[in-house]
C-alpha positions as CSV (number, residue, x, y, z in Angstrom):
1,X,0.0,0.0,0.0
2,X,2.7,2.5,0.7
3,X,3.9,2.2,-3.0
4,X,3.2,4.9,-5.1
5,X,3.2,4.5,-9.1
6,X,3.2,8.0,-10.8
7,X,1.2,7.6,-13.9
8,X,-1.8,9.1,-13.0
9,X,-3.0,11.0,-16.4
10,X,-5.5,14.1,-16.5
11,X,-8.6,12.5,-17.1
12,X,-7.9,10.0,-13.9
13,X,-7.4,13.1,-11.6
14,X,-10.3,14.7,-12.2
15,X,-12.5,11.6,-12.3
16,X,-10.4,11.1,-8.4
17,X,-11.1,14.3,-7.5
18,X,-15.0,14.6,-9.1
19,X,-15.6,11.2,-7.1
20,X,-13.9,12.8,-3.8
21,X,-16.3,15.8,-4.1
22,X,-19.5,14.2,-5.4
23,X,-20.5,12.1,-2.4
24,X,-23.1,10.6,-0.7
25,X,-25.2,13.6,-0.3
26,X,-25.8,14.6,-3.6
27,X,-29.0,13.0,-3.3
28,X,-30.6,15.0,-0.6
29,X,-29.3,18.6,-2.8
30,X,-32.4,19.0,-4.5
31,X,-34.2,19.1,-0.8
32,X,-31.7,21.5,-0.2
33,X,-32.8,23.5,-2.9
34,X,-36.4,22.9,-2.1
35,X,-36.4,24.1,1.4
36,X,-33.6,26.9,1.2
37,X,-34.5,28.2,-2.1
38,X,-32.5,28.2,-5.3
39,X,-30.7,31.5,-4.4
40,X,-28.5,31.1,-1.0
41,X,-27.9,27.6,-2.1
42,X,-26.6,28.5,-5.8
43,X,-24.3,31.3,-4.1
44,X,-22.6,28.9,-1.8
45,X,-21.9,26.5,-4.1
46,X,-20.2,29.1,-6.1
47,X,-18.3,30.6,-3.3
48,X,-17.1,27.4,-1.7
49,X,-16.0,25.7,-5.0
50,X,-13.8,28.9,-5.5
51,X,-12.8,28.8,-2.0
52,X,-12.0,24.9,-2.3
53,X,-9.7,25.2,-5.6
54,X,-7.9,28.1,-4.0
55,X,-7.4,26.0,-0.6
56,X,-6.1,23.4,-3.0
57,X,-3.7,25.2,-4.9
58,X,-2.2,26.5,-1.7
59,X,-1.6,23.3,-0.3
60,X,0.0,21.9,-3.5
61,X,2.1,25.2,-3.5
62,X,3.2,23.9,0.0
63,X,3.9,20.5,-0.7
64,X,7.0,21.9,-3.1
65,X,8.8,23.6,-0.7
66,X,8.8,20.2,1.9
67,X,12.8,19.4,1.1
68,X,13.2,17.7,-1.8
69,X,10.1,17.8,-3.4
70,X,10.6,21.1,-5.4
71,X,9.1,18.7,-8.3
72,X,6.8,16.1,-6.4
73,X,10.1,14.0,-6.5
74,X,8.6,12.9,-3.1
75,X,5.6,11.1,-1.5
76,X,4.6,13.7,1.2
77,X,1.0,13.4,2.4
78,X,-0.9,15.7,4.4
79,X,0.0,14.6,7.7
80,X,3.6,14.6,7.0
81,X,3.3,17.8,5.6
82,X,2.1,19.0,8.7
83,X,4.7,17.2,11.0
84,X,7.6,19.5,8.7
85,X,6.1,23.0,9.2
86,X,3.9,23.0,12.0
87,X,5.5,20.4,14.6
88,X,4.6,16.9,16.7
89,X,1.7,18.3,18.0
90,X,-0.1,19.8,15.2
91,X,1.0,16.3,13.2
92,X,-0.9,14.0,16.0
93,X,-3.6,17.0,15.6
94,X,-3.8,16.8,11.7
95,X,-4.2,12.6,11.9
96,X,-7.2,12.8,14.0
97,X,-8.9,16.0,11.8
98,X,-8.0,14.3,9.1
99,X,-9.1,10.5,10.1
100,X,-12.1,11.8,11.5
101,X,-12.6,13.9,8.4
102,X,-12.4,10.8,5.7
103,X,-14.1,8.5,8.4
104,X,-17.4,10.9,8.1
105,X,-17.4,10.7,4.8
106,X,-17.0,6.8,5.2
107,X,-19.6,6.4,7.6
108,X,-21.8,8.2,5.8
109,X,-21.0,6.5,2.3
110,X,-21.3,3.5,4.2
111,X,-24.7,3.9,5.4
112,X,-26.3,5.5,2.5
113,X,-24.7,2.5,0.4
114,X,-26.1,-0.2,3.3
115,X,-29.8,0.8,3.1
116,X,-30.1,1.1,-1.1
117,X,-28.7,-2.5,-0.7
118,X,-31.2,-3.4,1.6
119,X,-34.0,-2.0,0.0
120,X,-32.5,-4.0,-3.4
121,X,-32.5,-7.0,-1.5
122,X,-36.5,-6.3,-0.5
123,X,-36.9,-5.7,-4.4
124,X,-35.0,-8.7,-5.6
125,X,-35.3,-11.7,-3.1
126,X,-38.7,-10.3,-0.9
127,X,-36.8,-9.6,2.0
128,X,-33.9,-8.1,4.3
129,X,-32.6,-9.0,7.5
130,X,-30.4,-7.0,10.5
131,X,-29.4,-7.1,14.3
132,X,-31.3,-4.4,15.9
133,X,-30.1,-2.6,18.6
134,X,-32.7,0.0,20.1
135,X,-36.3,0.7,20.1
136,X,-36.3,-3.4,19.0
137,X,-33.3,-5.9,19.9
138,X,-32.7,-8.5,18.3
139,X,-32.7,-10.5,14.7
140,X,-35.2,-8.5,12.8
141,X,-36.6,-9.1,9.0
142,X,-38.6,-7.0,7.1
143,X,-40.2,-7.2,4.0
144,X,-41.5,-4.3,2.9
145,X,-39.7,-0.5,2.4
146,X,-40.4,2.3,4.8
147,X,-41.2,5.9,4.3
148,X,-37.5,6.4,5.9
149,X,-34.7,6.2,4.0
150,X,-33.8,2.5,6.0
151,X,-36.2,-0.4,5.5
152,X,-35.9,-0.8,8.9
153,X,-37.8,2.8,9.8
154,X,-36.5,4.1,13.1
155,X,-34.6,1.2,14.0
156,X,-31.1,1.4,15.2
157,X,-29.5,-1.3,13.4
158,X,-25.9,-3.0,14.6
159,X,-25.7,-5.0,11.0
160,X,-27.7,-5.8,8.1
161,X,-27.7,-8.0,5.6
162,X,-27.1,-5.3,2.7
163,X,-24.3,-3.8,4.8
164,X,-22.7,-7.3,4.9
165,X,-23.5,-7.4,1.1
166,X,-21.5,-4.1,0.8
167,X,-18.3,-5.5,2.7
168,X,-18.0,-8.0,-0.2
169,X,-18.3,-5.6,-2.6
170,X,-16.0,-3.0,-0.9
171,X,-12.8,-5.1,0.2
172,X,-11.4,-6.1,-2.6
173,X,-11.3,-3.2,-4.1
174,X,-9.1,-1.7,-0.8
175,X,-6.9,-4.0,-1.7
176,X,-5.8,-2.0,-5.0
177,X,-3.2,0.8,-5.1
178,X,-4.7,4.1,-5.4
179,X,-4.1,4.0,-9.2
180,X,-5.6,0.8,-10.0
181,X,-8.6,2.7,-8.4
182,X,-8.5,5.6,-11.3
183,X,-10.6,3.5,-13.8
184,X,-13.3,2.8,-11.3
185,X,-13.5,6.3,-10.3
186,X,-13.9,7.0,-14.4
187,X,-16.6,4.9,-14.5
188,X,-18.4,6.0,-11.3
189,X,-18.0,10.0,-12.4
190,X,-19.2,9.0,-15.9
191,X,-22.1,7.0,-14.4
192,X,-23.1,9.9,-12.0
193,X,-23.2,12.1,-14.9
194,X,-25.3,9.9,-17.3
195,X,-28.0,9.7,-14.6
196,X,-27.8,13.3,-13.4
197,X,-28.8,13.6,-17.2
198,X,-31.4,11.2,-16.6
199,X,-33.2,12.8,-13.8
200,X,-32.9,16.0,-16.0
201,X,-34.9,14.5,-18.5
202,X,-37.2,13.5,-16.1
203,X,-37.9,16.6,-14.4
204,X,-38.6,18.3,-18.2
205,X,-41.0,15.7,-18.6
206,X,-42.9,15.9,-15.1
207,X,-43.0,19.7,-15.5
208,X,-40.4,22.2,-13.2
209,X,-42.1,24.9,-10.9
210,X,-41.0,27.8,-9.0
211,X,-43.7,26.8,-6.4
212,X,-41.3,23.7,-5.6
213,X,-38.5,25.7,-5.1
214,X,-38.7,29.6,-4.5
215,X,-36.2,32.0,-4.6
216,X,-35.3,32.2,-0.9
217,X,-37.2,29.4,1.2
218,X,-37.9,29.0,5.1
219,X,-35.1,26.8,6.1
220,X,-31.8,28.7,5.4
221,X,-29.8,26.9,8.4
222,X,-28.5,23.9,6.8
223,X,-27.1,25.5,3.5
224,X,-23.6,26.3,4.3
225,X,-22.6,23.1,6.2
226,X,-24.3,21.1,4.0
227,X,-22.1,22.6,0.8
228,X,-18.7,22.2,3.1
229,X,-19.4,18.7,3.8
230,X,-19.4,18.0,0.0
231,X,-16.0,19.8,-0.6
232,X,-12.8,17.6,1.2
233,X,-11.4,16.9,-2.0
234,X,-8.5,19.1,-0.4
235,X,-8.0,15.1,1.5
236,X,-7.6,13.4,-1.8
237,X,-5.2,16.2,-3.4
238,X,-1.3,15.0,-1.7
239,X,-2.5,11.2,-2.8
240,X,-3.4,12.4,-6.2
241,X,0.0,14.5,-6.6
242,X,2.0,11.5,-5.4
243,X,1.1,9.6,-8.0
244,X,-0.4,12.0,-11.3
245,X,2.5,11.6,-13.8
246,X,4.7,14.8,-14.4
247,X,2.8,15.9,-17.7
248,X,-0.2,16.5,-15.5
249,X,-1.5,20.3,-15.2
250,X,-2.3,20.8,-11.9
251,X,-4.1,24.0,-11.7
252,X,-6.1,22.7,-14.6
253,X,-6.9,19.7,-13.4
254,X,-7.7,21.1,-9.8
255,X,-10.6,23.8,-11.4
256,X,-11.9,21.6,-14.0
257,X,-12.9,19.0,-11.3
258,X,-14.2,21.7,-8.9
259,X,-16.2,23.4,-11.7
260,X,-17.3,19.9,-12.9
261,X,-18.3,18.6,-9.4
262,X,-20.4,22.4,-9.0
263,X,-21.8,22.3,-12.4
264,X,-23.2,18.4,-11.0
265,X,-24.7,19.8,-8.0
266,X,-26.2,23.0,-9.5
267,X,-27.9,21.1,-12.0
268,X,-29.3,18.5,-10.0
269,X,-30.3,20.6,-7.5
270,X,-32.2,23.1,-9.4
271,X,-34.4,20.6,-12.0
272,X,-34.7,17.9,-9.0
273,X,-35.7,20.6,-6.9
274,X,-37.8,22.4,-9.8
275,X,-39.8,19.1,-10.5
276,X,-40.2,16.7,-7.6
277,X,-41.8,17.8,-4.2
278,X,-39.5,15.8,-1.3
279,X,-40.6,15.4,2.3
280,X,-37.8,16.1,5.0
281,X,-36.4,12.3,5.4
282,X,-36.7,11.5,1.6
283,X,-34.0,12.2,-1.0
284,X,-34.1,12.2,-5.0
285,X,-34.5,8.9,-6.0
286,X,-37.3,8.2,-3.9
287,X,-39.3,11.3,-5.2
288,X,-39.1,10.5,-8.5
289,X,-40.4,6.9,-7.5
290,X,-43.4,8.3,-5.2
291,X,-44.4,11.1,-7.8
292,X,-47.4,10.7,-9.9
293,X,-46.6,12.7,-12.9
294,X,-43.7,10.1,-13.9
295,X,-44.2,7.9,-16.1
296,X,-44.3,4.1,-15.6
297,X,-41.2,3.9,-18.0
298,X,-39.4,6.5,-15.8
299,X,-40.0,4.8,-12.7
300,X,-38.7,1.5,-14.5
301,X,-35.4,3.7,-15.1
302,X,-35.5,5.1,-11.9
303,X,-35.8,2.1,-10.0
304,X,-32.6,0.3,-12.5
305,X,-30.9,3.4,-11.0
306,X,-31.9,2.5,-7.2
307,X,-30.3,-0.4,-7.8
308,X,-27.1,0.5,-9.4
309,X,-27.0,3.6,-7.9
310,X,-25.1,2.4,-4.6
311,X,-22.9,0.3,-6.7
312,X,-21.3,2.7,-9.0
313,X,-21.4,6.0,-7.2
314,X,-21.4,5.2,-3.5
315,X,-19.3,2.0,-3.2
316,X,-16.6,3.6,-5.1
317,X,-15.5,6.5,-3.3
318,X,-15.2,4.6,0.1
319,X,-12.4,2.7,-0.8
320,X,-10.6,5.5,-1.8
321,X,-11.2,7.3,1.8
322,X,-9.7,4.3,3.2
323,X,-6.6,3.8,1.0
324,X,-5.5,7.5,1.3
325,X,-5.6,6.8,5.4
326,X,-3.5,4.1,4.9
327,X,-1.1,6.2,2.8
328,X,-0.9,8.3,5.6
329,X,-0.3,5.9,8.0
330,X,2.7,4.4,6.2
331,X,4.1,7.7,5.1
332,X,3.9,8.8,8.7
333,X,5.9,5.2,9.7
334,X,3.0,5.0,12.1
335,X,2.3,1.5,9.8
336,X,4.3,-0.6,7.9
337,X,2.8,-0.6,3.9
């Protein structure tokens, strides 16, 4: 793991970075939209991404003046970064931000991922099983889907059996090197685009109206944190310049996969929002299954995506998360590789 093989192209960063950026919340962005408005949201998104490529930038700048790495000659994560300019204790400081940063977005990847595979395994075999933990203990089955985004409503749940499901899927793929992961990240981004286009299509069809989504809504508190939790691709960026090959422009590639992530949010949010009303626990592709005005061959589409959905987008970023910790670890000598 602690190898690095610099042949990254151009295309492969930006589908790592897209991927990095373009996480398990995209779903919920058109509620955003719905129940902040299209205005705060679409200003955030702008500032932020700016803010984000900037933030980037800087930190590549500072990765060539670690000694010996004028030219990325080096493989100098964040955390050893840290340890050269800022000292032991900031370095122990920056592993736990940092671990705690790419765990959230784990956890959350993880959890999002589990439930879409349980609610597949209700579609597919009838059924899906868990351990419960609290209101109900215990072995629990259910056969049906909720209202909630689980099958299993309210339920705390220890393990399911689509969260077991997603550990068969996930591990082999942490056992790759961080390049070998490039071409999986292609095909998620190019996925995530081709259904983004999809639900566009969609909302045309259904009909988009400001009385879904006004200028400035009643709920403005979640906005802001909401469009920071989507942006840690500054995480992903030392991995990425250890291993892009030297013919790789990094400016460019840094604001063509923040402008591409943005453009991916902006649009979904403001036709998903536009077209299909959401309740507070639901996200996007639950709307489009629930709404009326879709077509039966829509929902047919819509449910292929519910399927594949968790597969291709979701599953693939979470291995990445986890490599670049290991990375860190080894680079840090805090592991062996």
């Amino acid at each position: 793991m602690g190898d690095y093989k610099k042949n990254a192209g151009f295309t492969g960063g930006i589908s790592l970075l897209v991927s990095s950026v373009t996480g398990p919340g995209i779903l919920t962005i058109p509620l955003l939209f719905q129940q902040a408005g299209w205005l705060l949201p679409v200003v955030c998104f702008a500032a932020i991404s700016f803010l984000a490529a900037l933030g980037c930038l800087f930190l590549i700048e500072s990765m060539t003046y670690f000694p010996g790495n004028e030219k990325f000659q080096r493989n100098v994560e964040l955390t050893v970064l840290v340890h050269q300019f800022y000292g032991r204790k900031w370095y122990y400081m920056m592993h736990i931000v940092l671990y705690g940063s790419l765990q959230s977005f784990n956890i959350a990847s993880i959890i999002s991922a589990a439930q879409t595979f349980d609610a597949f395994l209700i579609t597919l075999v009838g059924g899906t099983c868990g351990f419960g933990i609290t209101p109900i203990s215990g072995f629990i089955c259910v056969s049906e889907q909720s209202n909630s985004n689980s099958p299993f409503g309210d339920n705390y749940m220890l393990a399911t059996a689509g969260f077991i499901l997603l550990l068969v899927l996930v591990i082999p793929l942490i056992s790759l090197n961080l390049n070998d992961n490039l071409i999986v990240q292609l095909f998620s981004v190019a996925y995530l685009a081709f259904i983004i286009f999809i639900w566009c299509i969609m909302a045309l069809a259904v009909g988009v109206s400001s009385k879904n989504m006004p200028t400035v809504g009643t709920d403005l508190t979640p906005v802001l944190g909401t469009v920071m939790f989507n942006y840690t691709l500054a995480n992903t960026v030392p991995s990425w310049v250890n291993t892009k090959h030297k013919s790789v422009p990094i400016a460019r590639t840094i604001w063509y996969s923040v402008f591409i992530s943005t453009a991916m949010y902006l649009i979904l949010g403001l036709f998903g929002g536009a077209a299909f009303p959401m309740p507070s626990d639901s996200n996007l592709i639950q709307a489009v299954s629930s709404n009326d005005s879709v077509s039966k061959g829509g929902k047919l589409v819509n449910s292929l995506i519910n399927v594949t959905y968790p597969v291709l987008v979701l599953l693939t970023s979470i291995p990445v998360s986890i490599i670049i910790v290991k990375l860190n670890l080894v680079s840090s000598r805090l592991c062996t590789g």
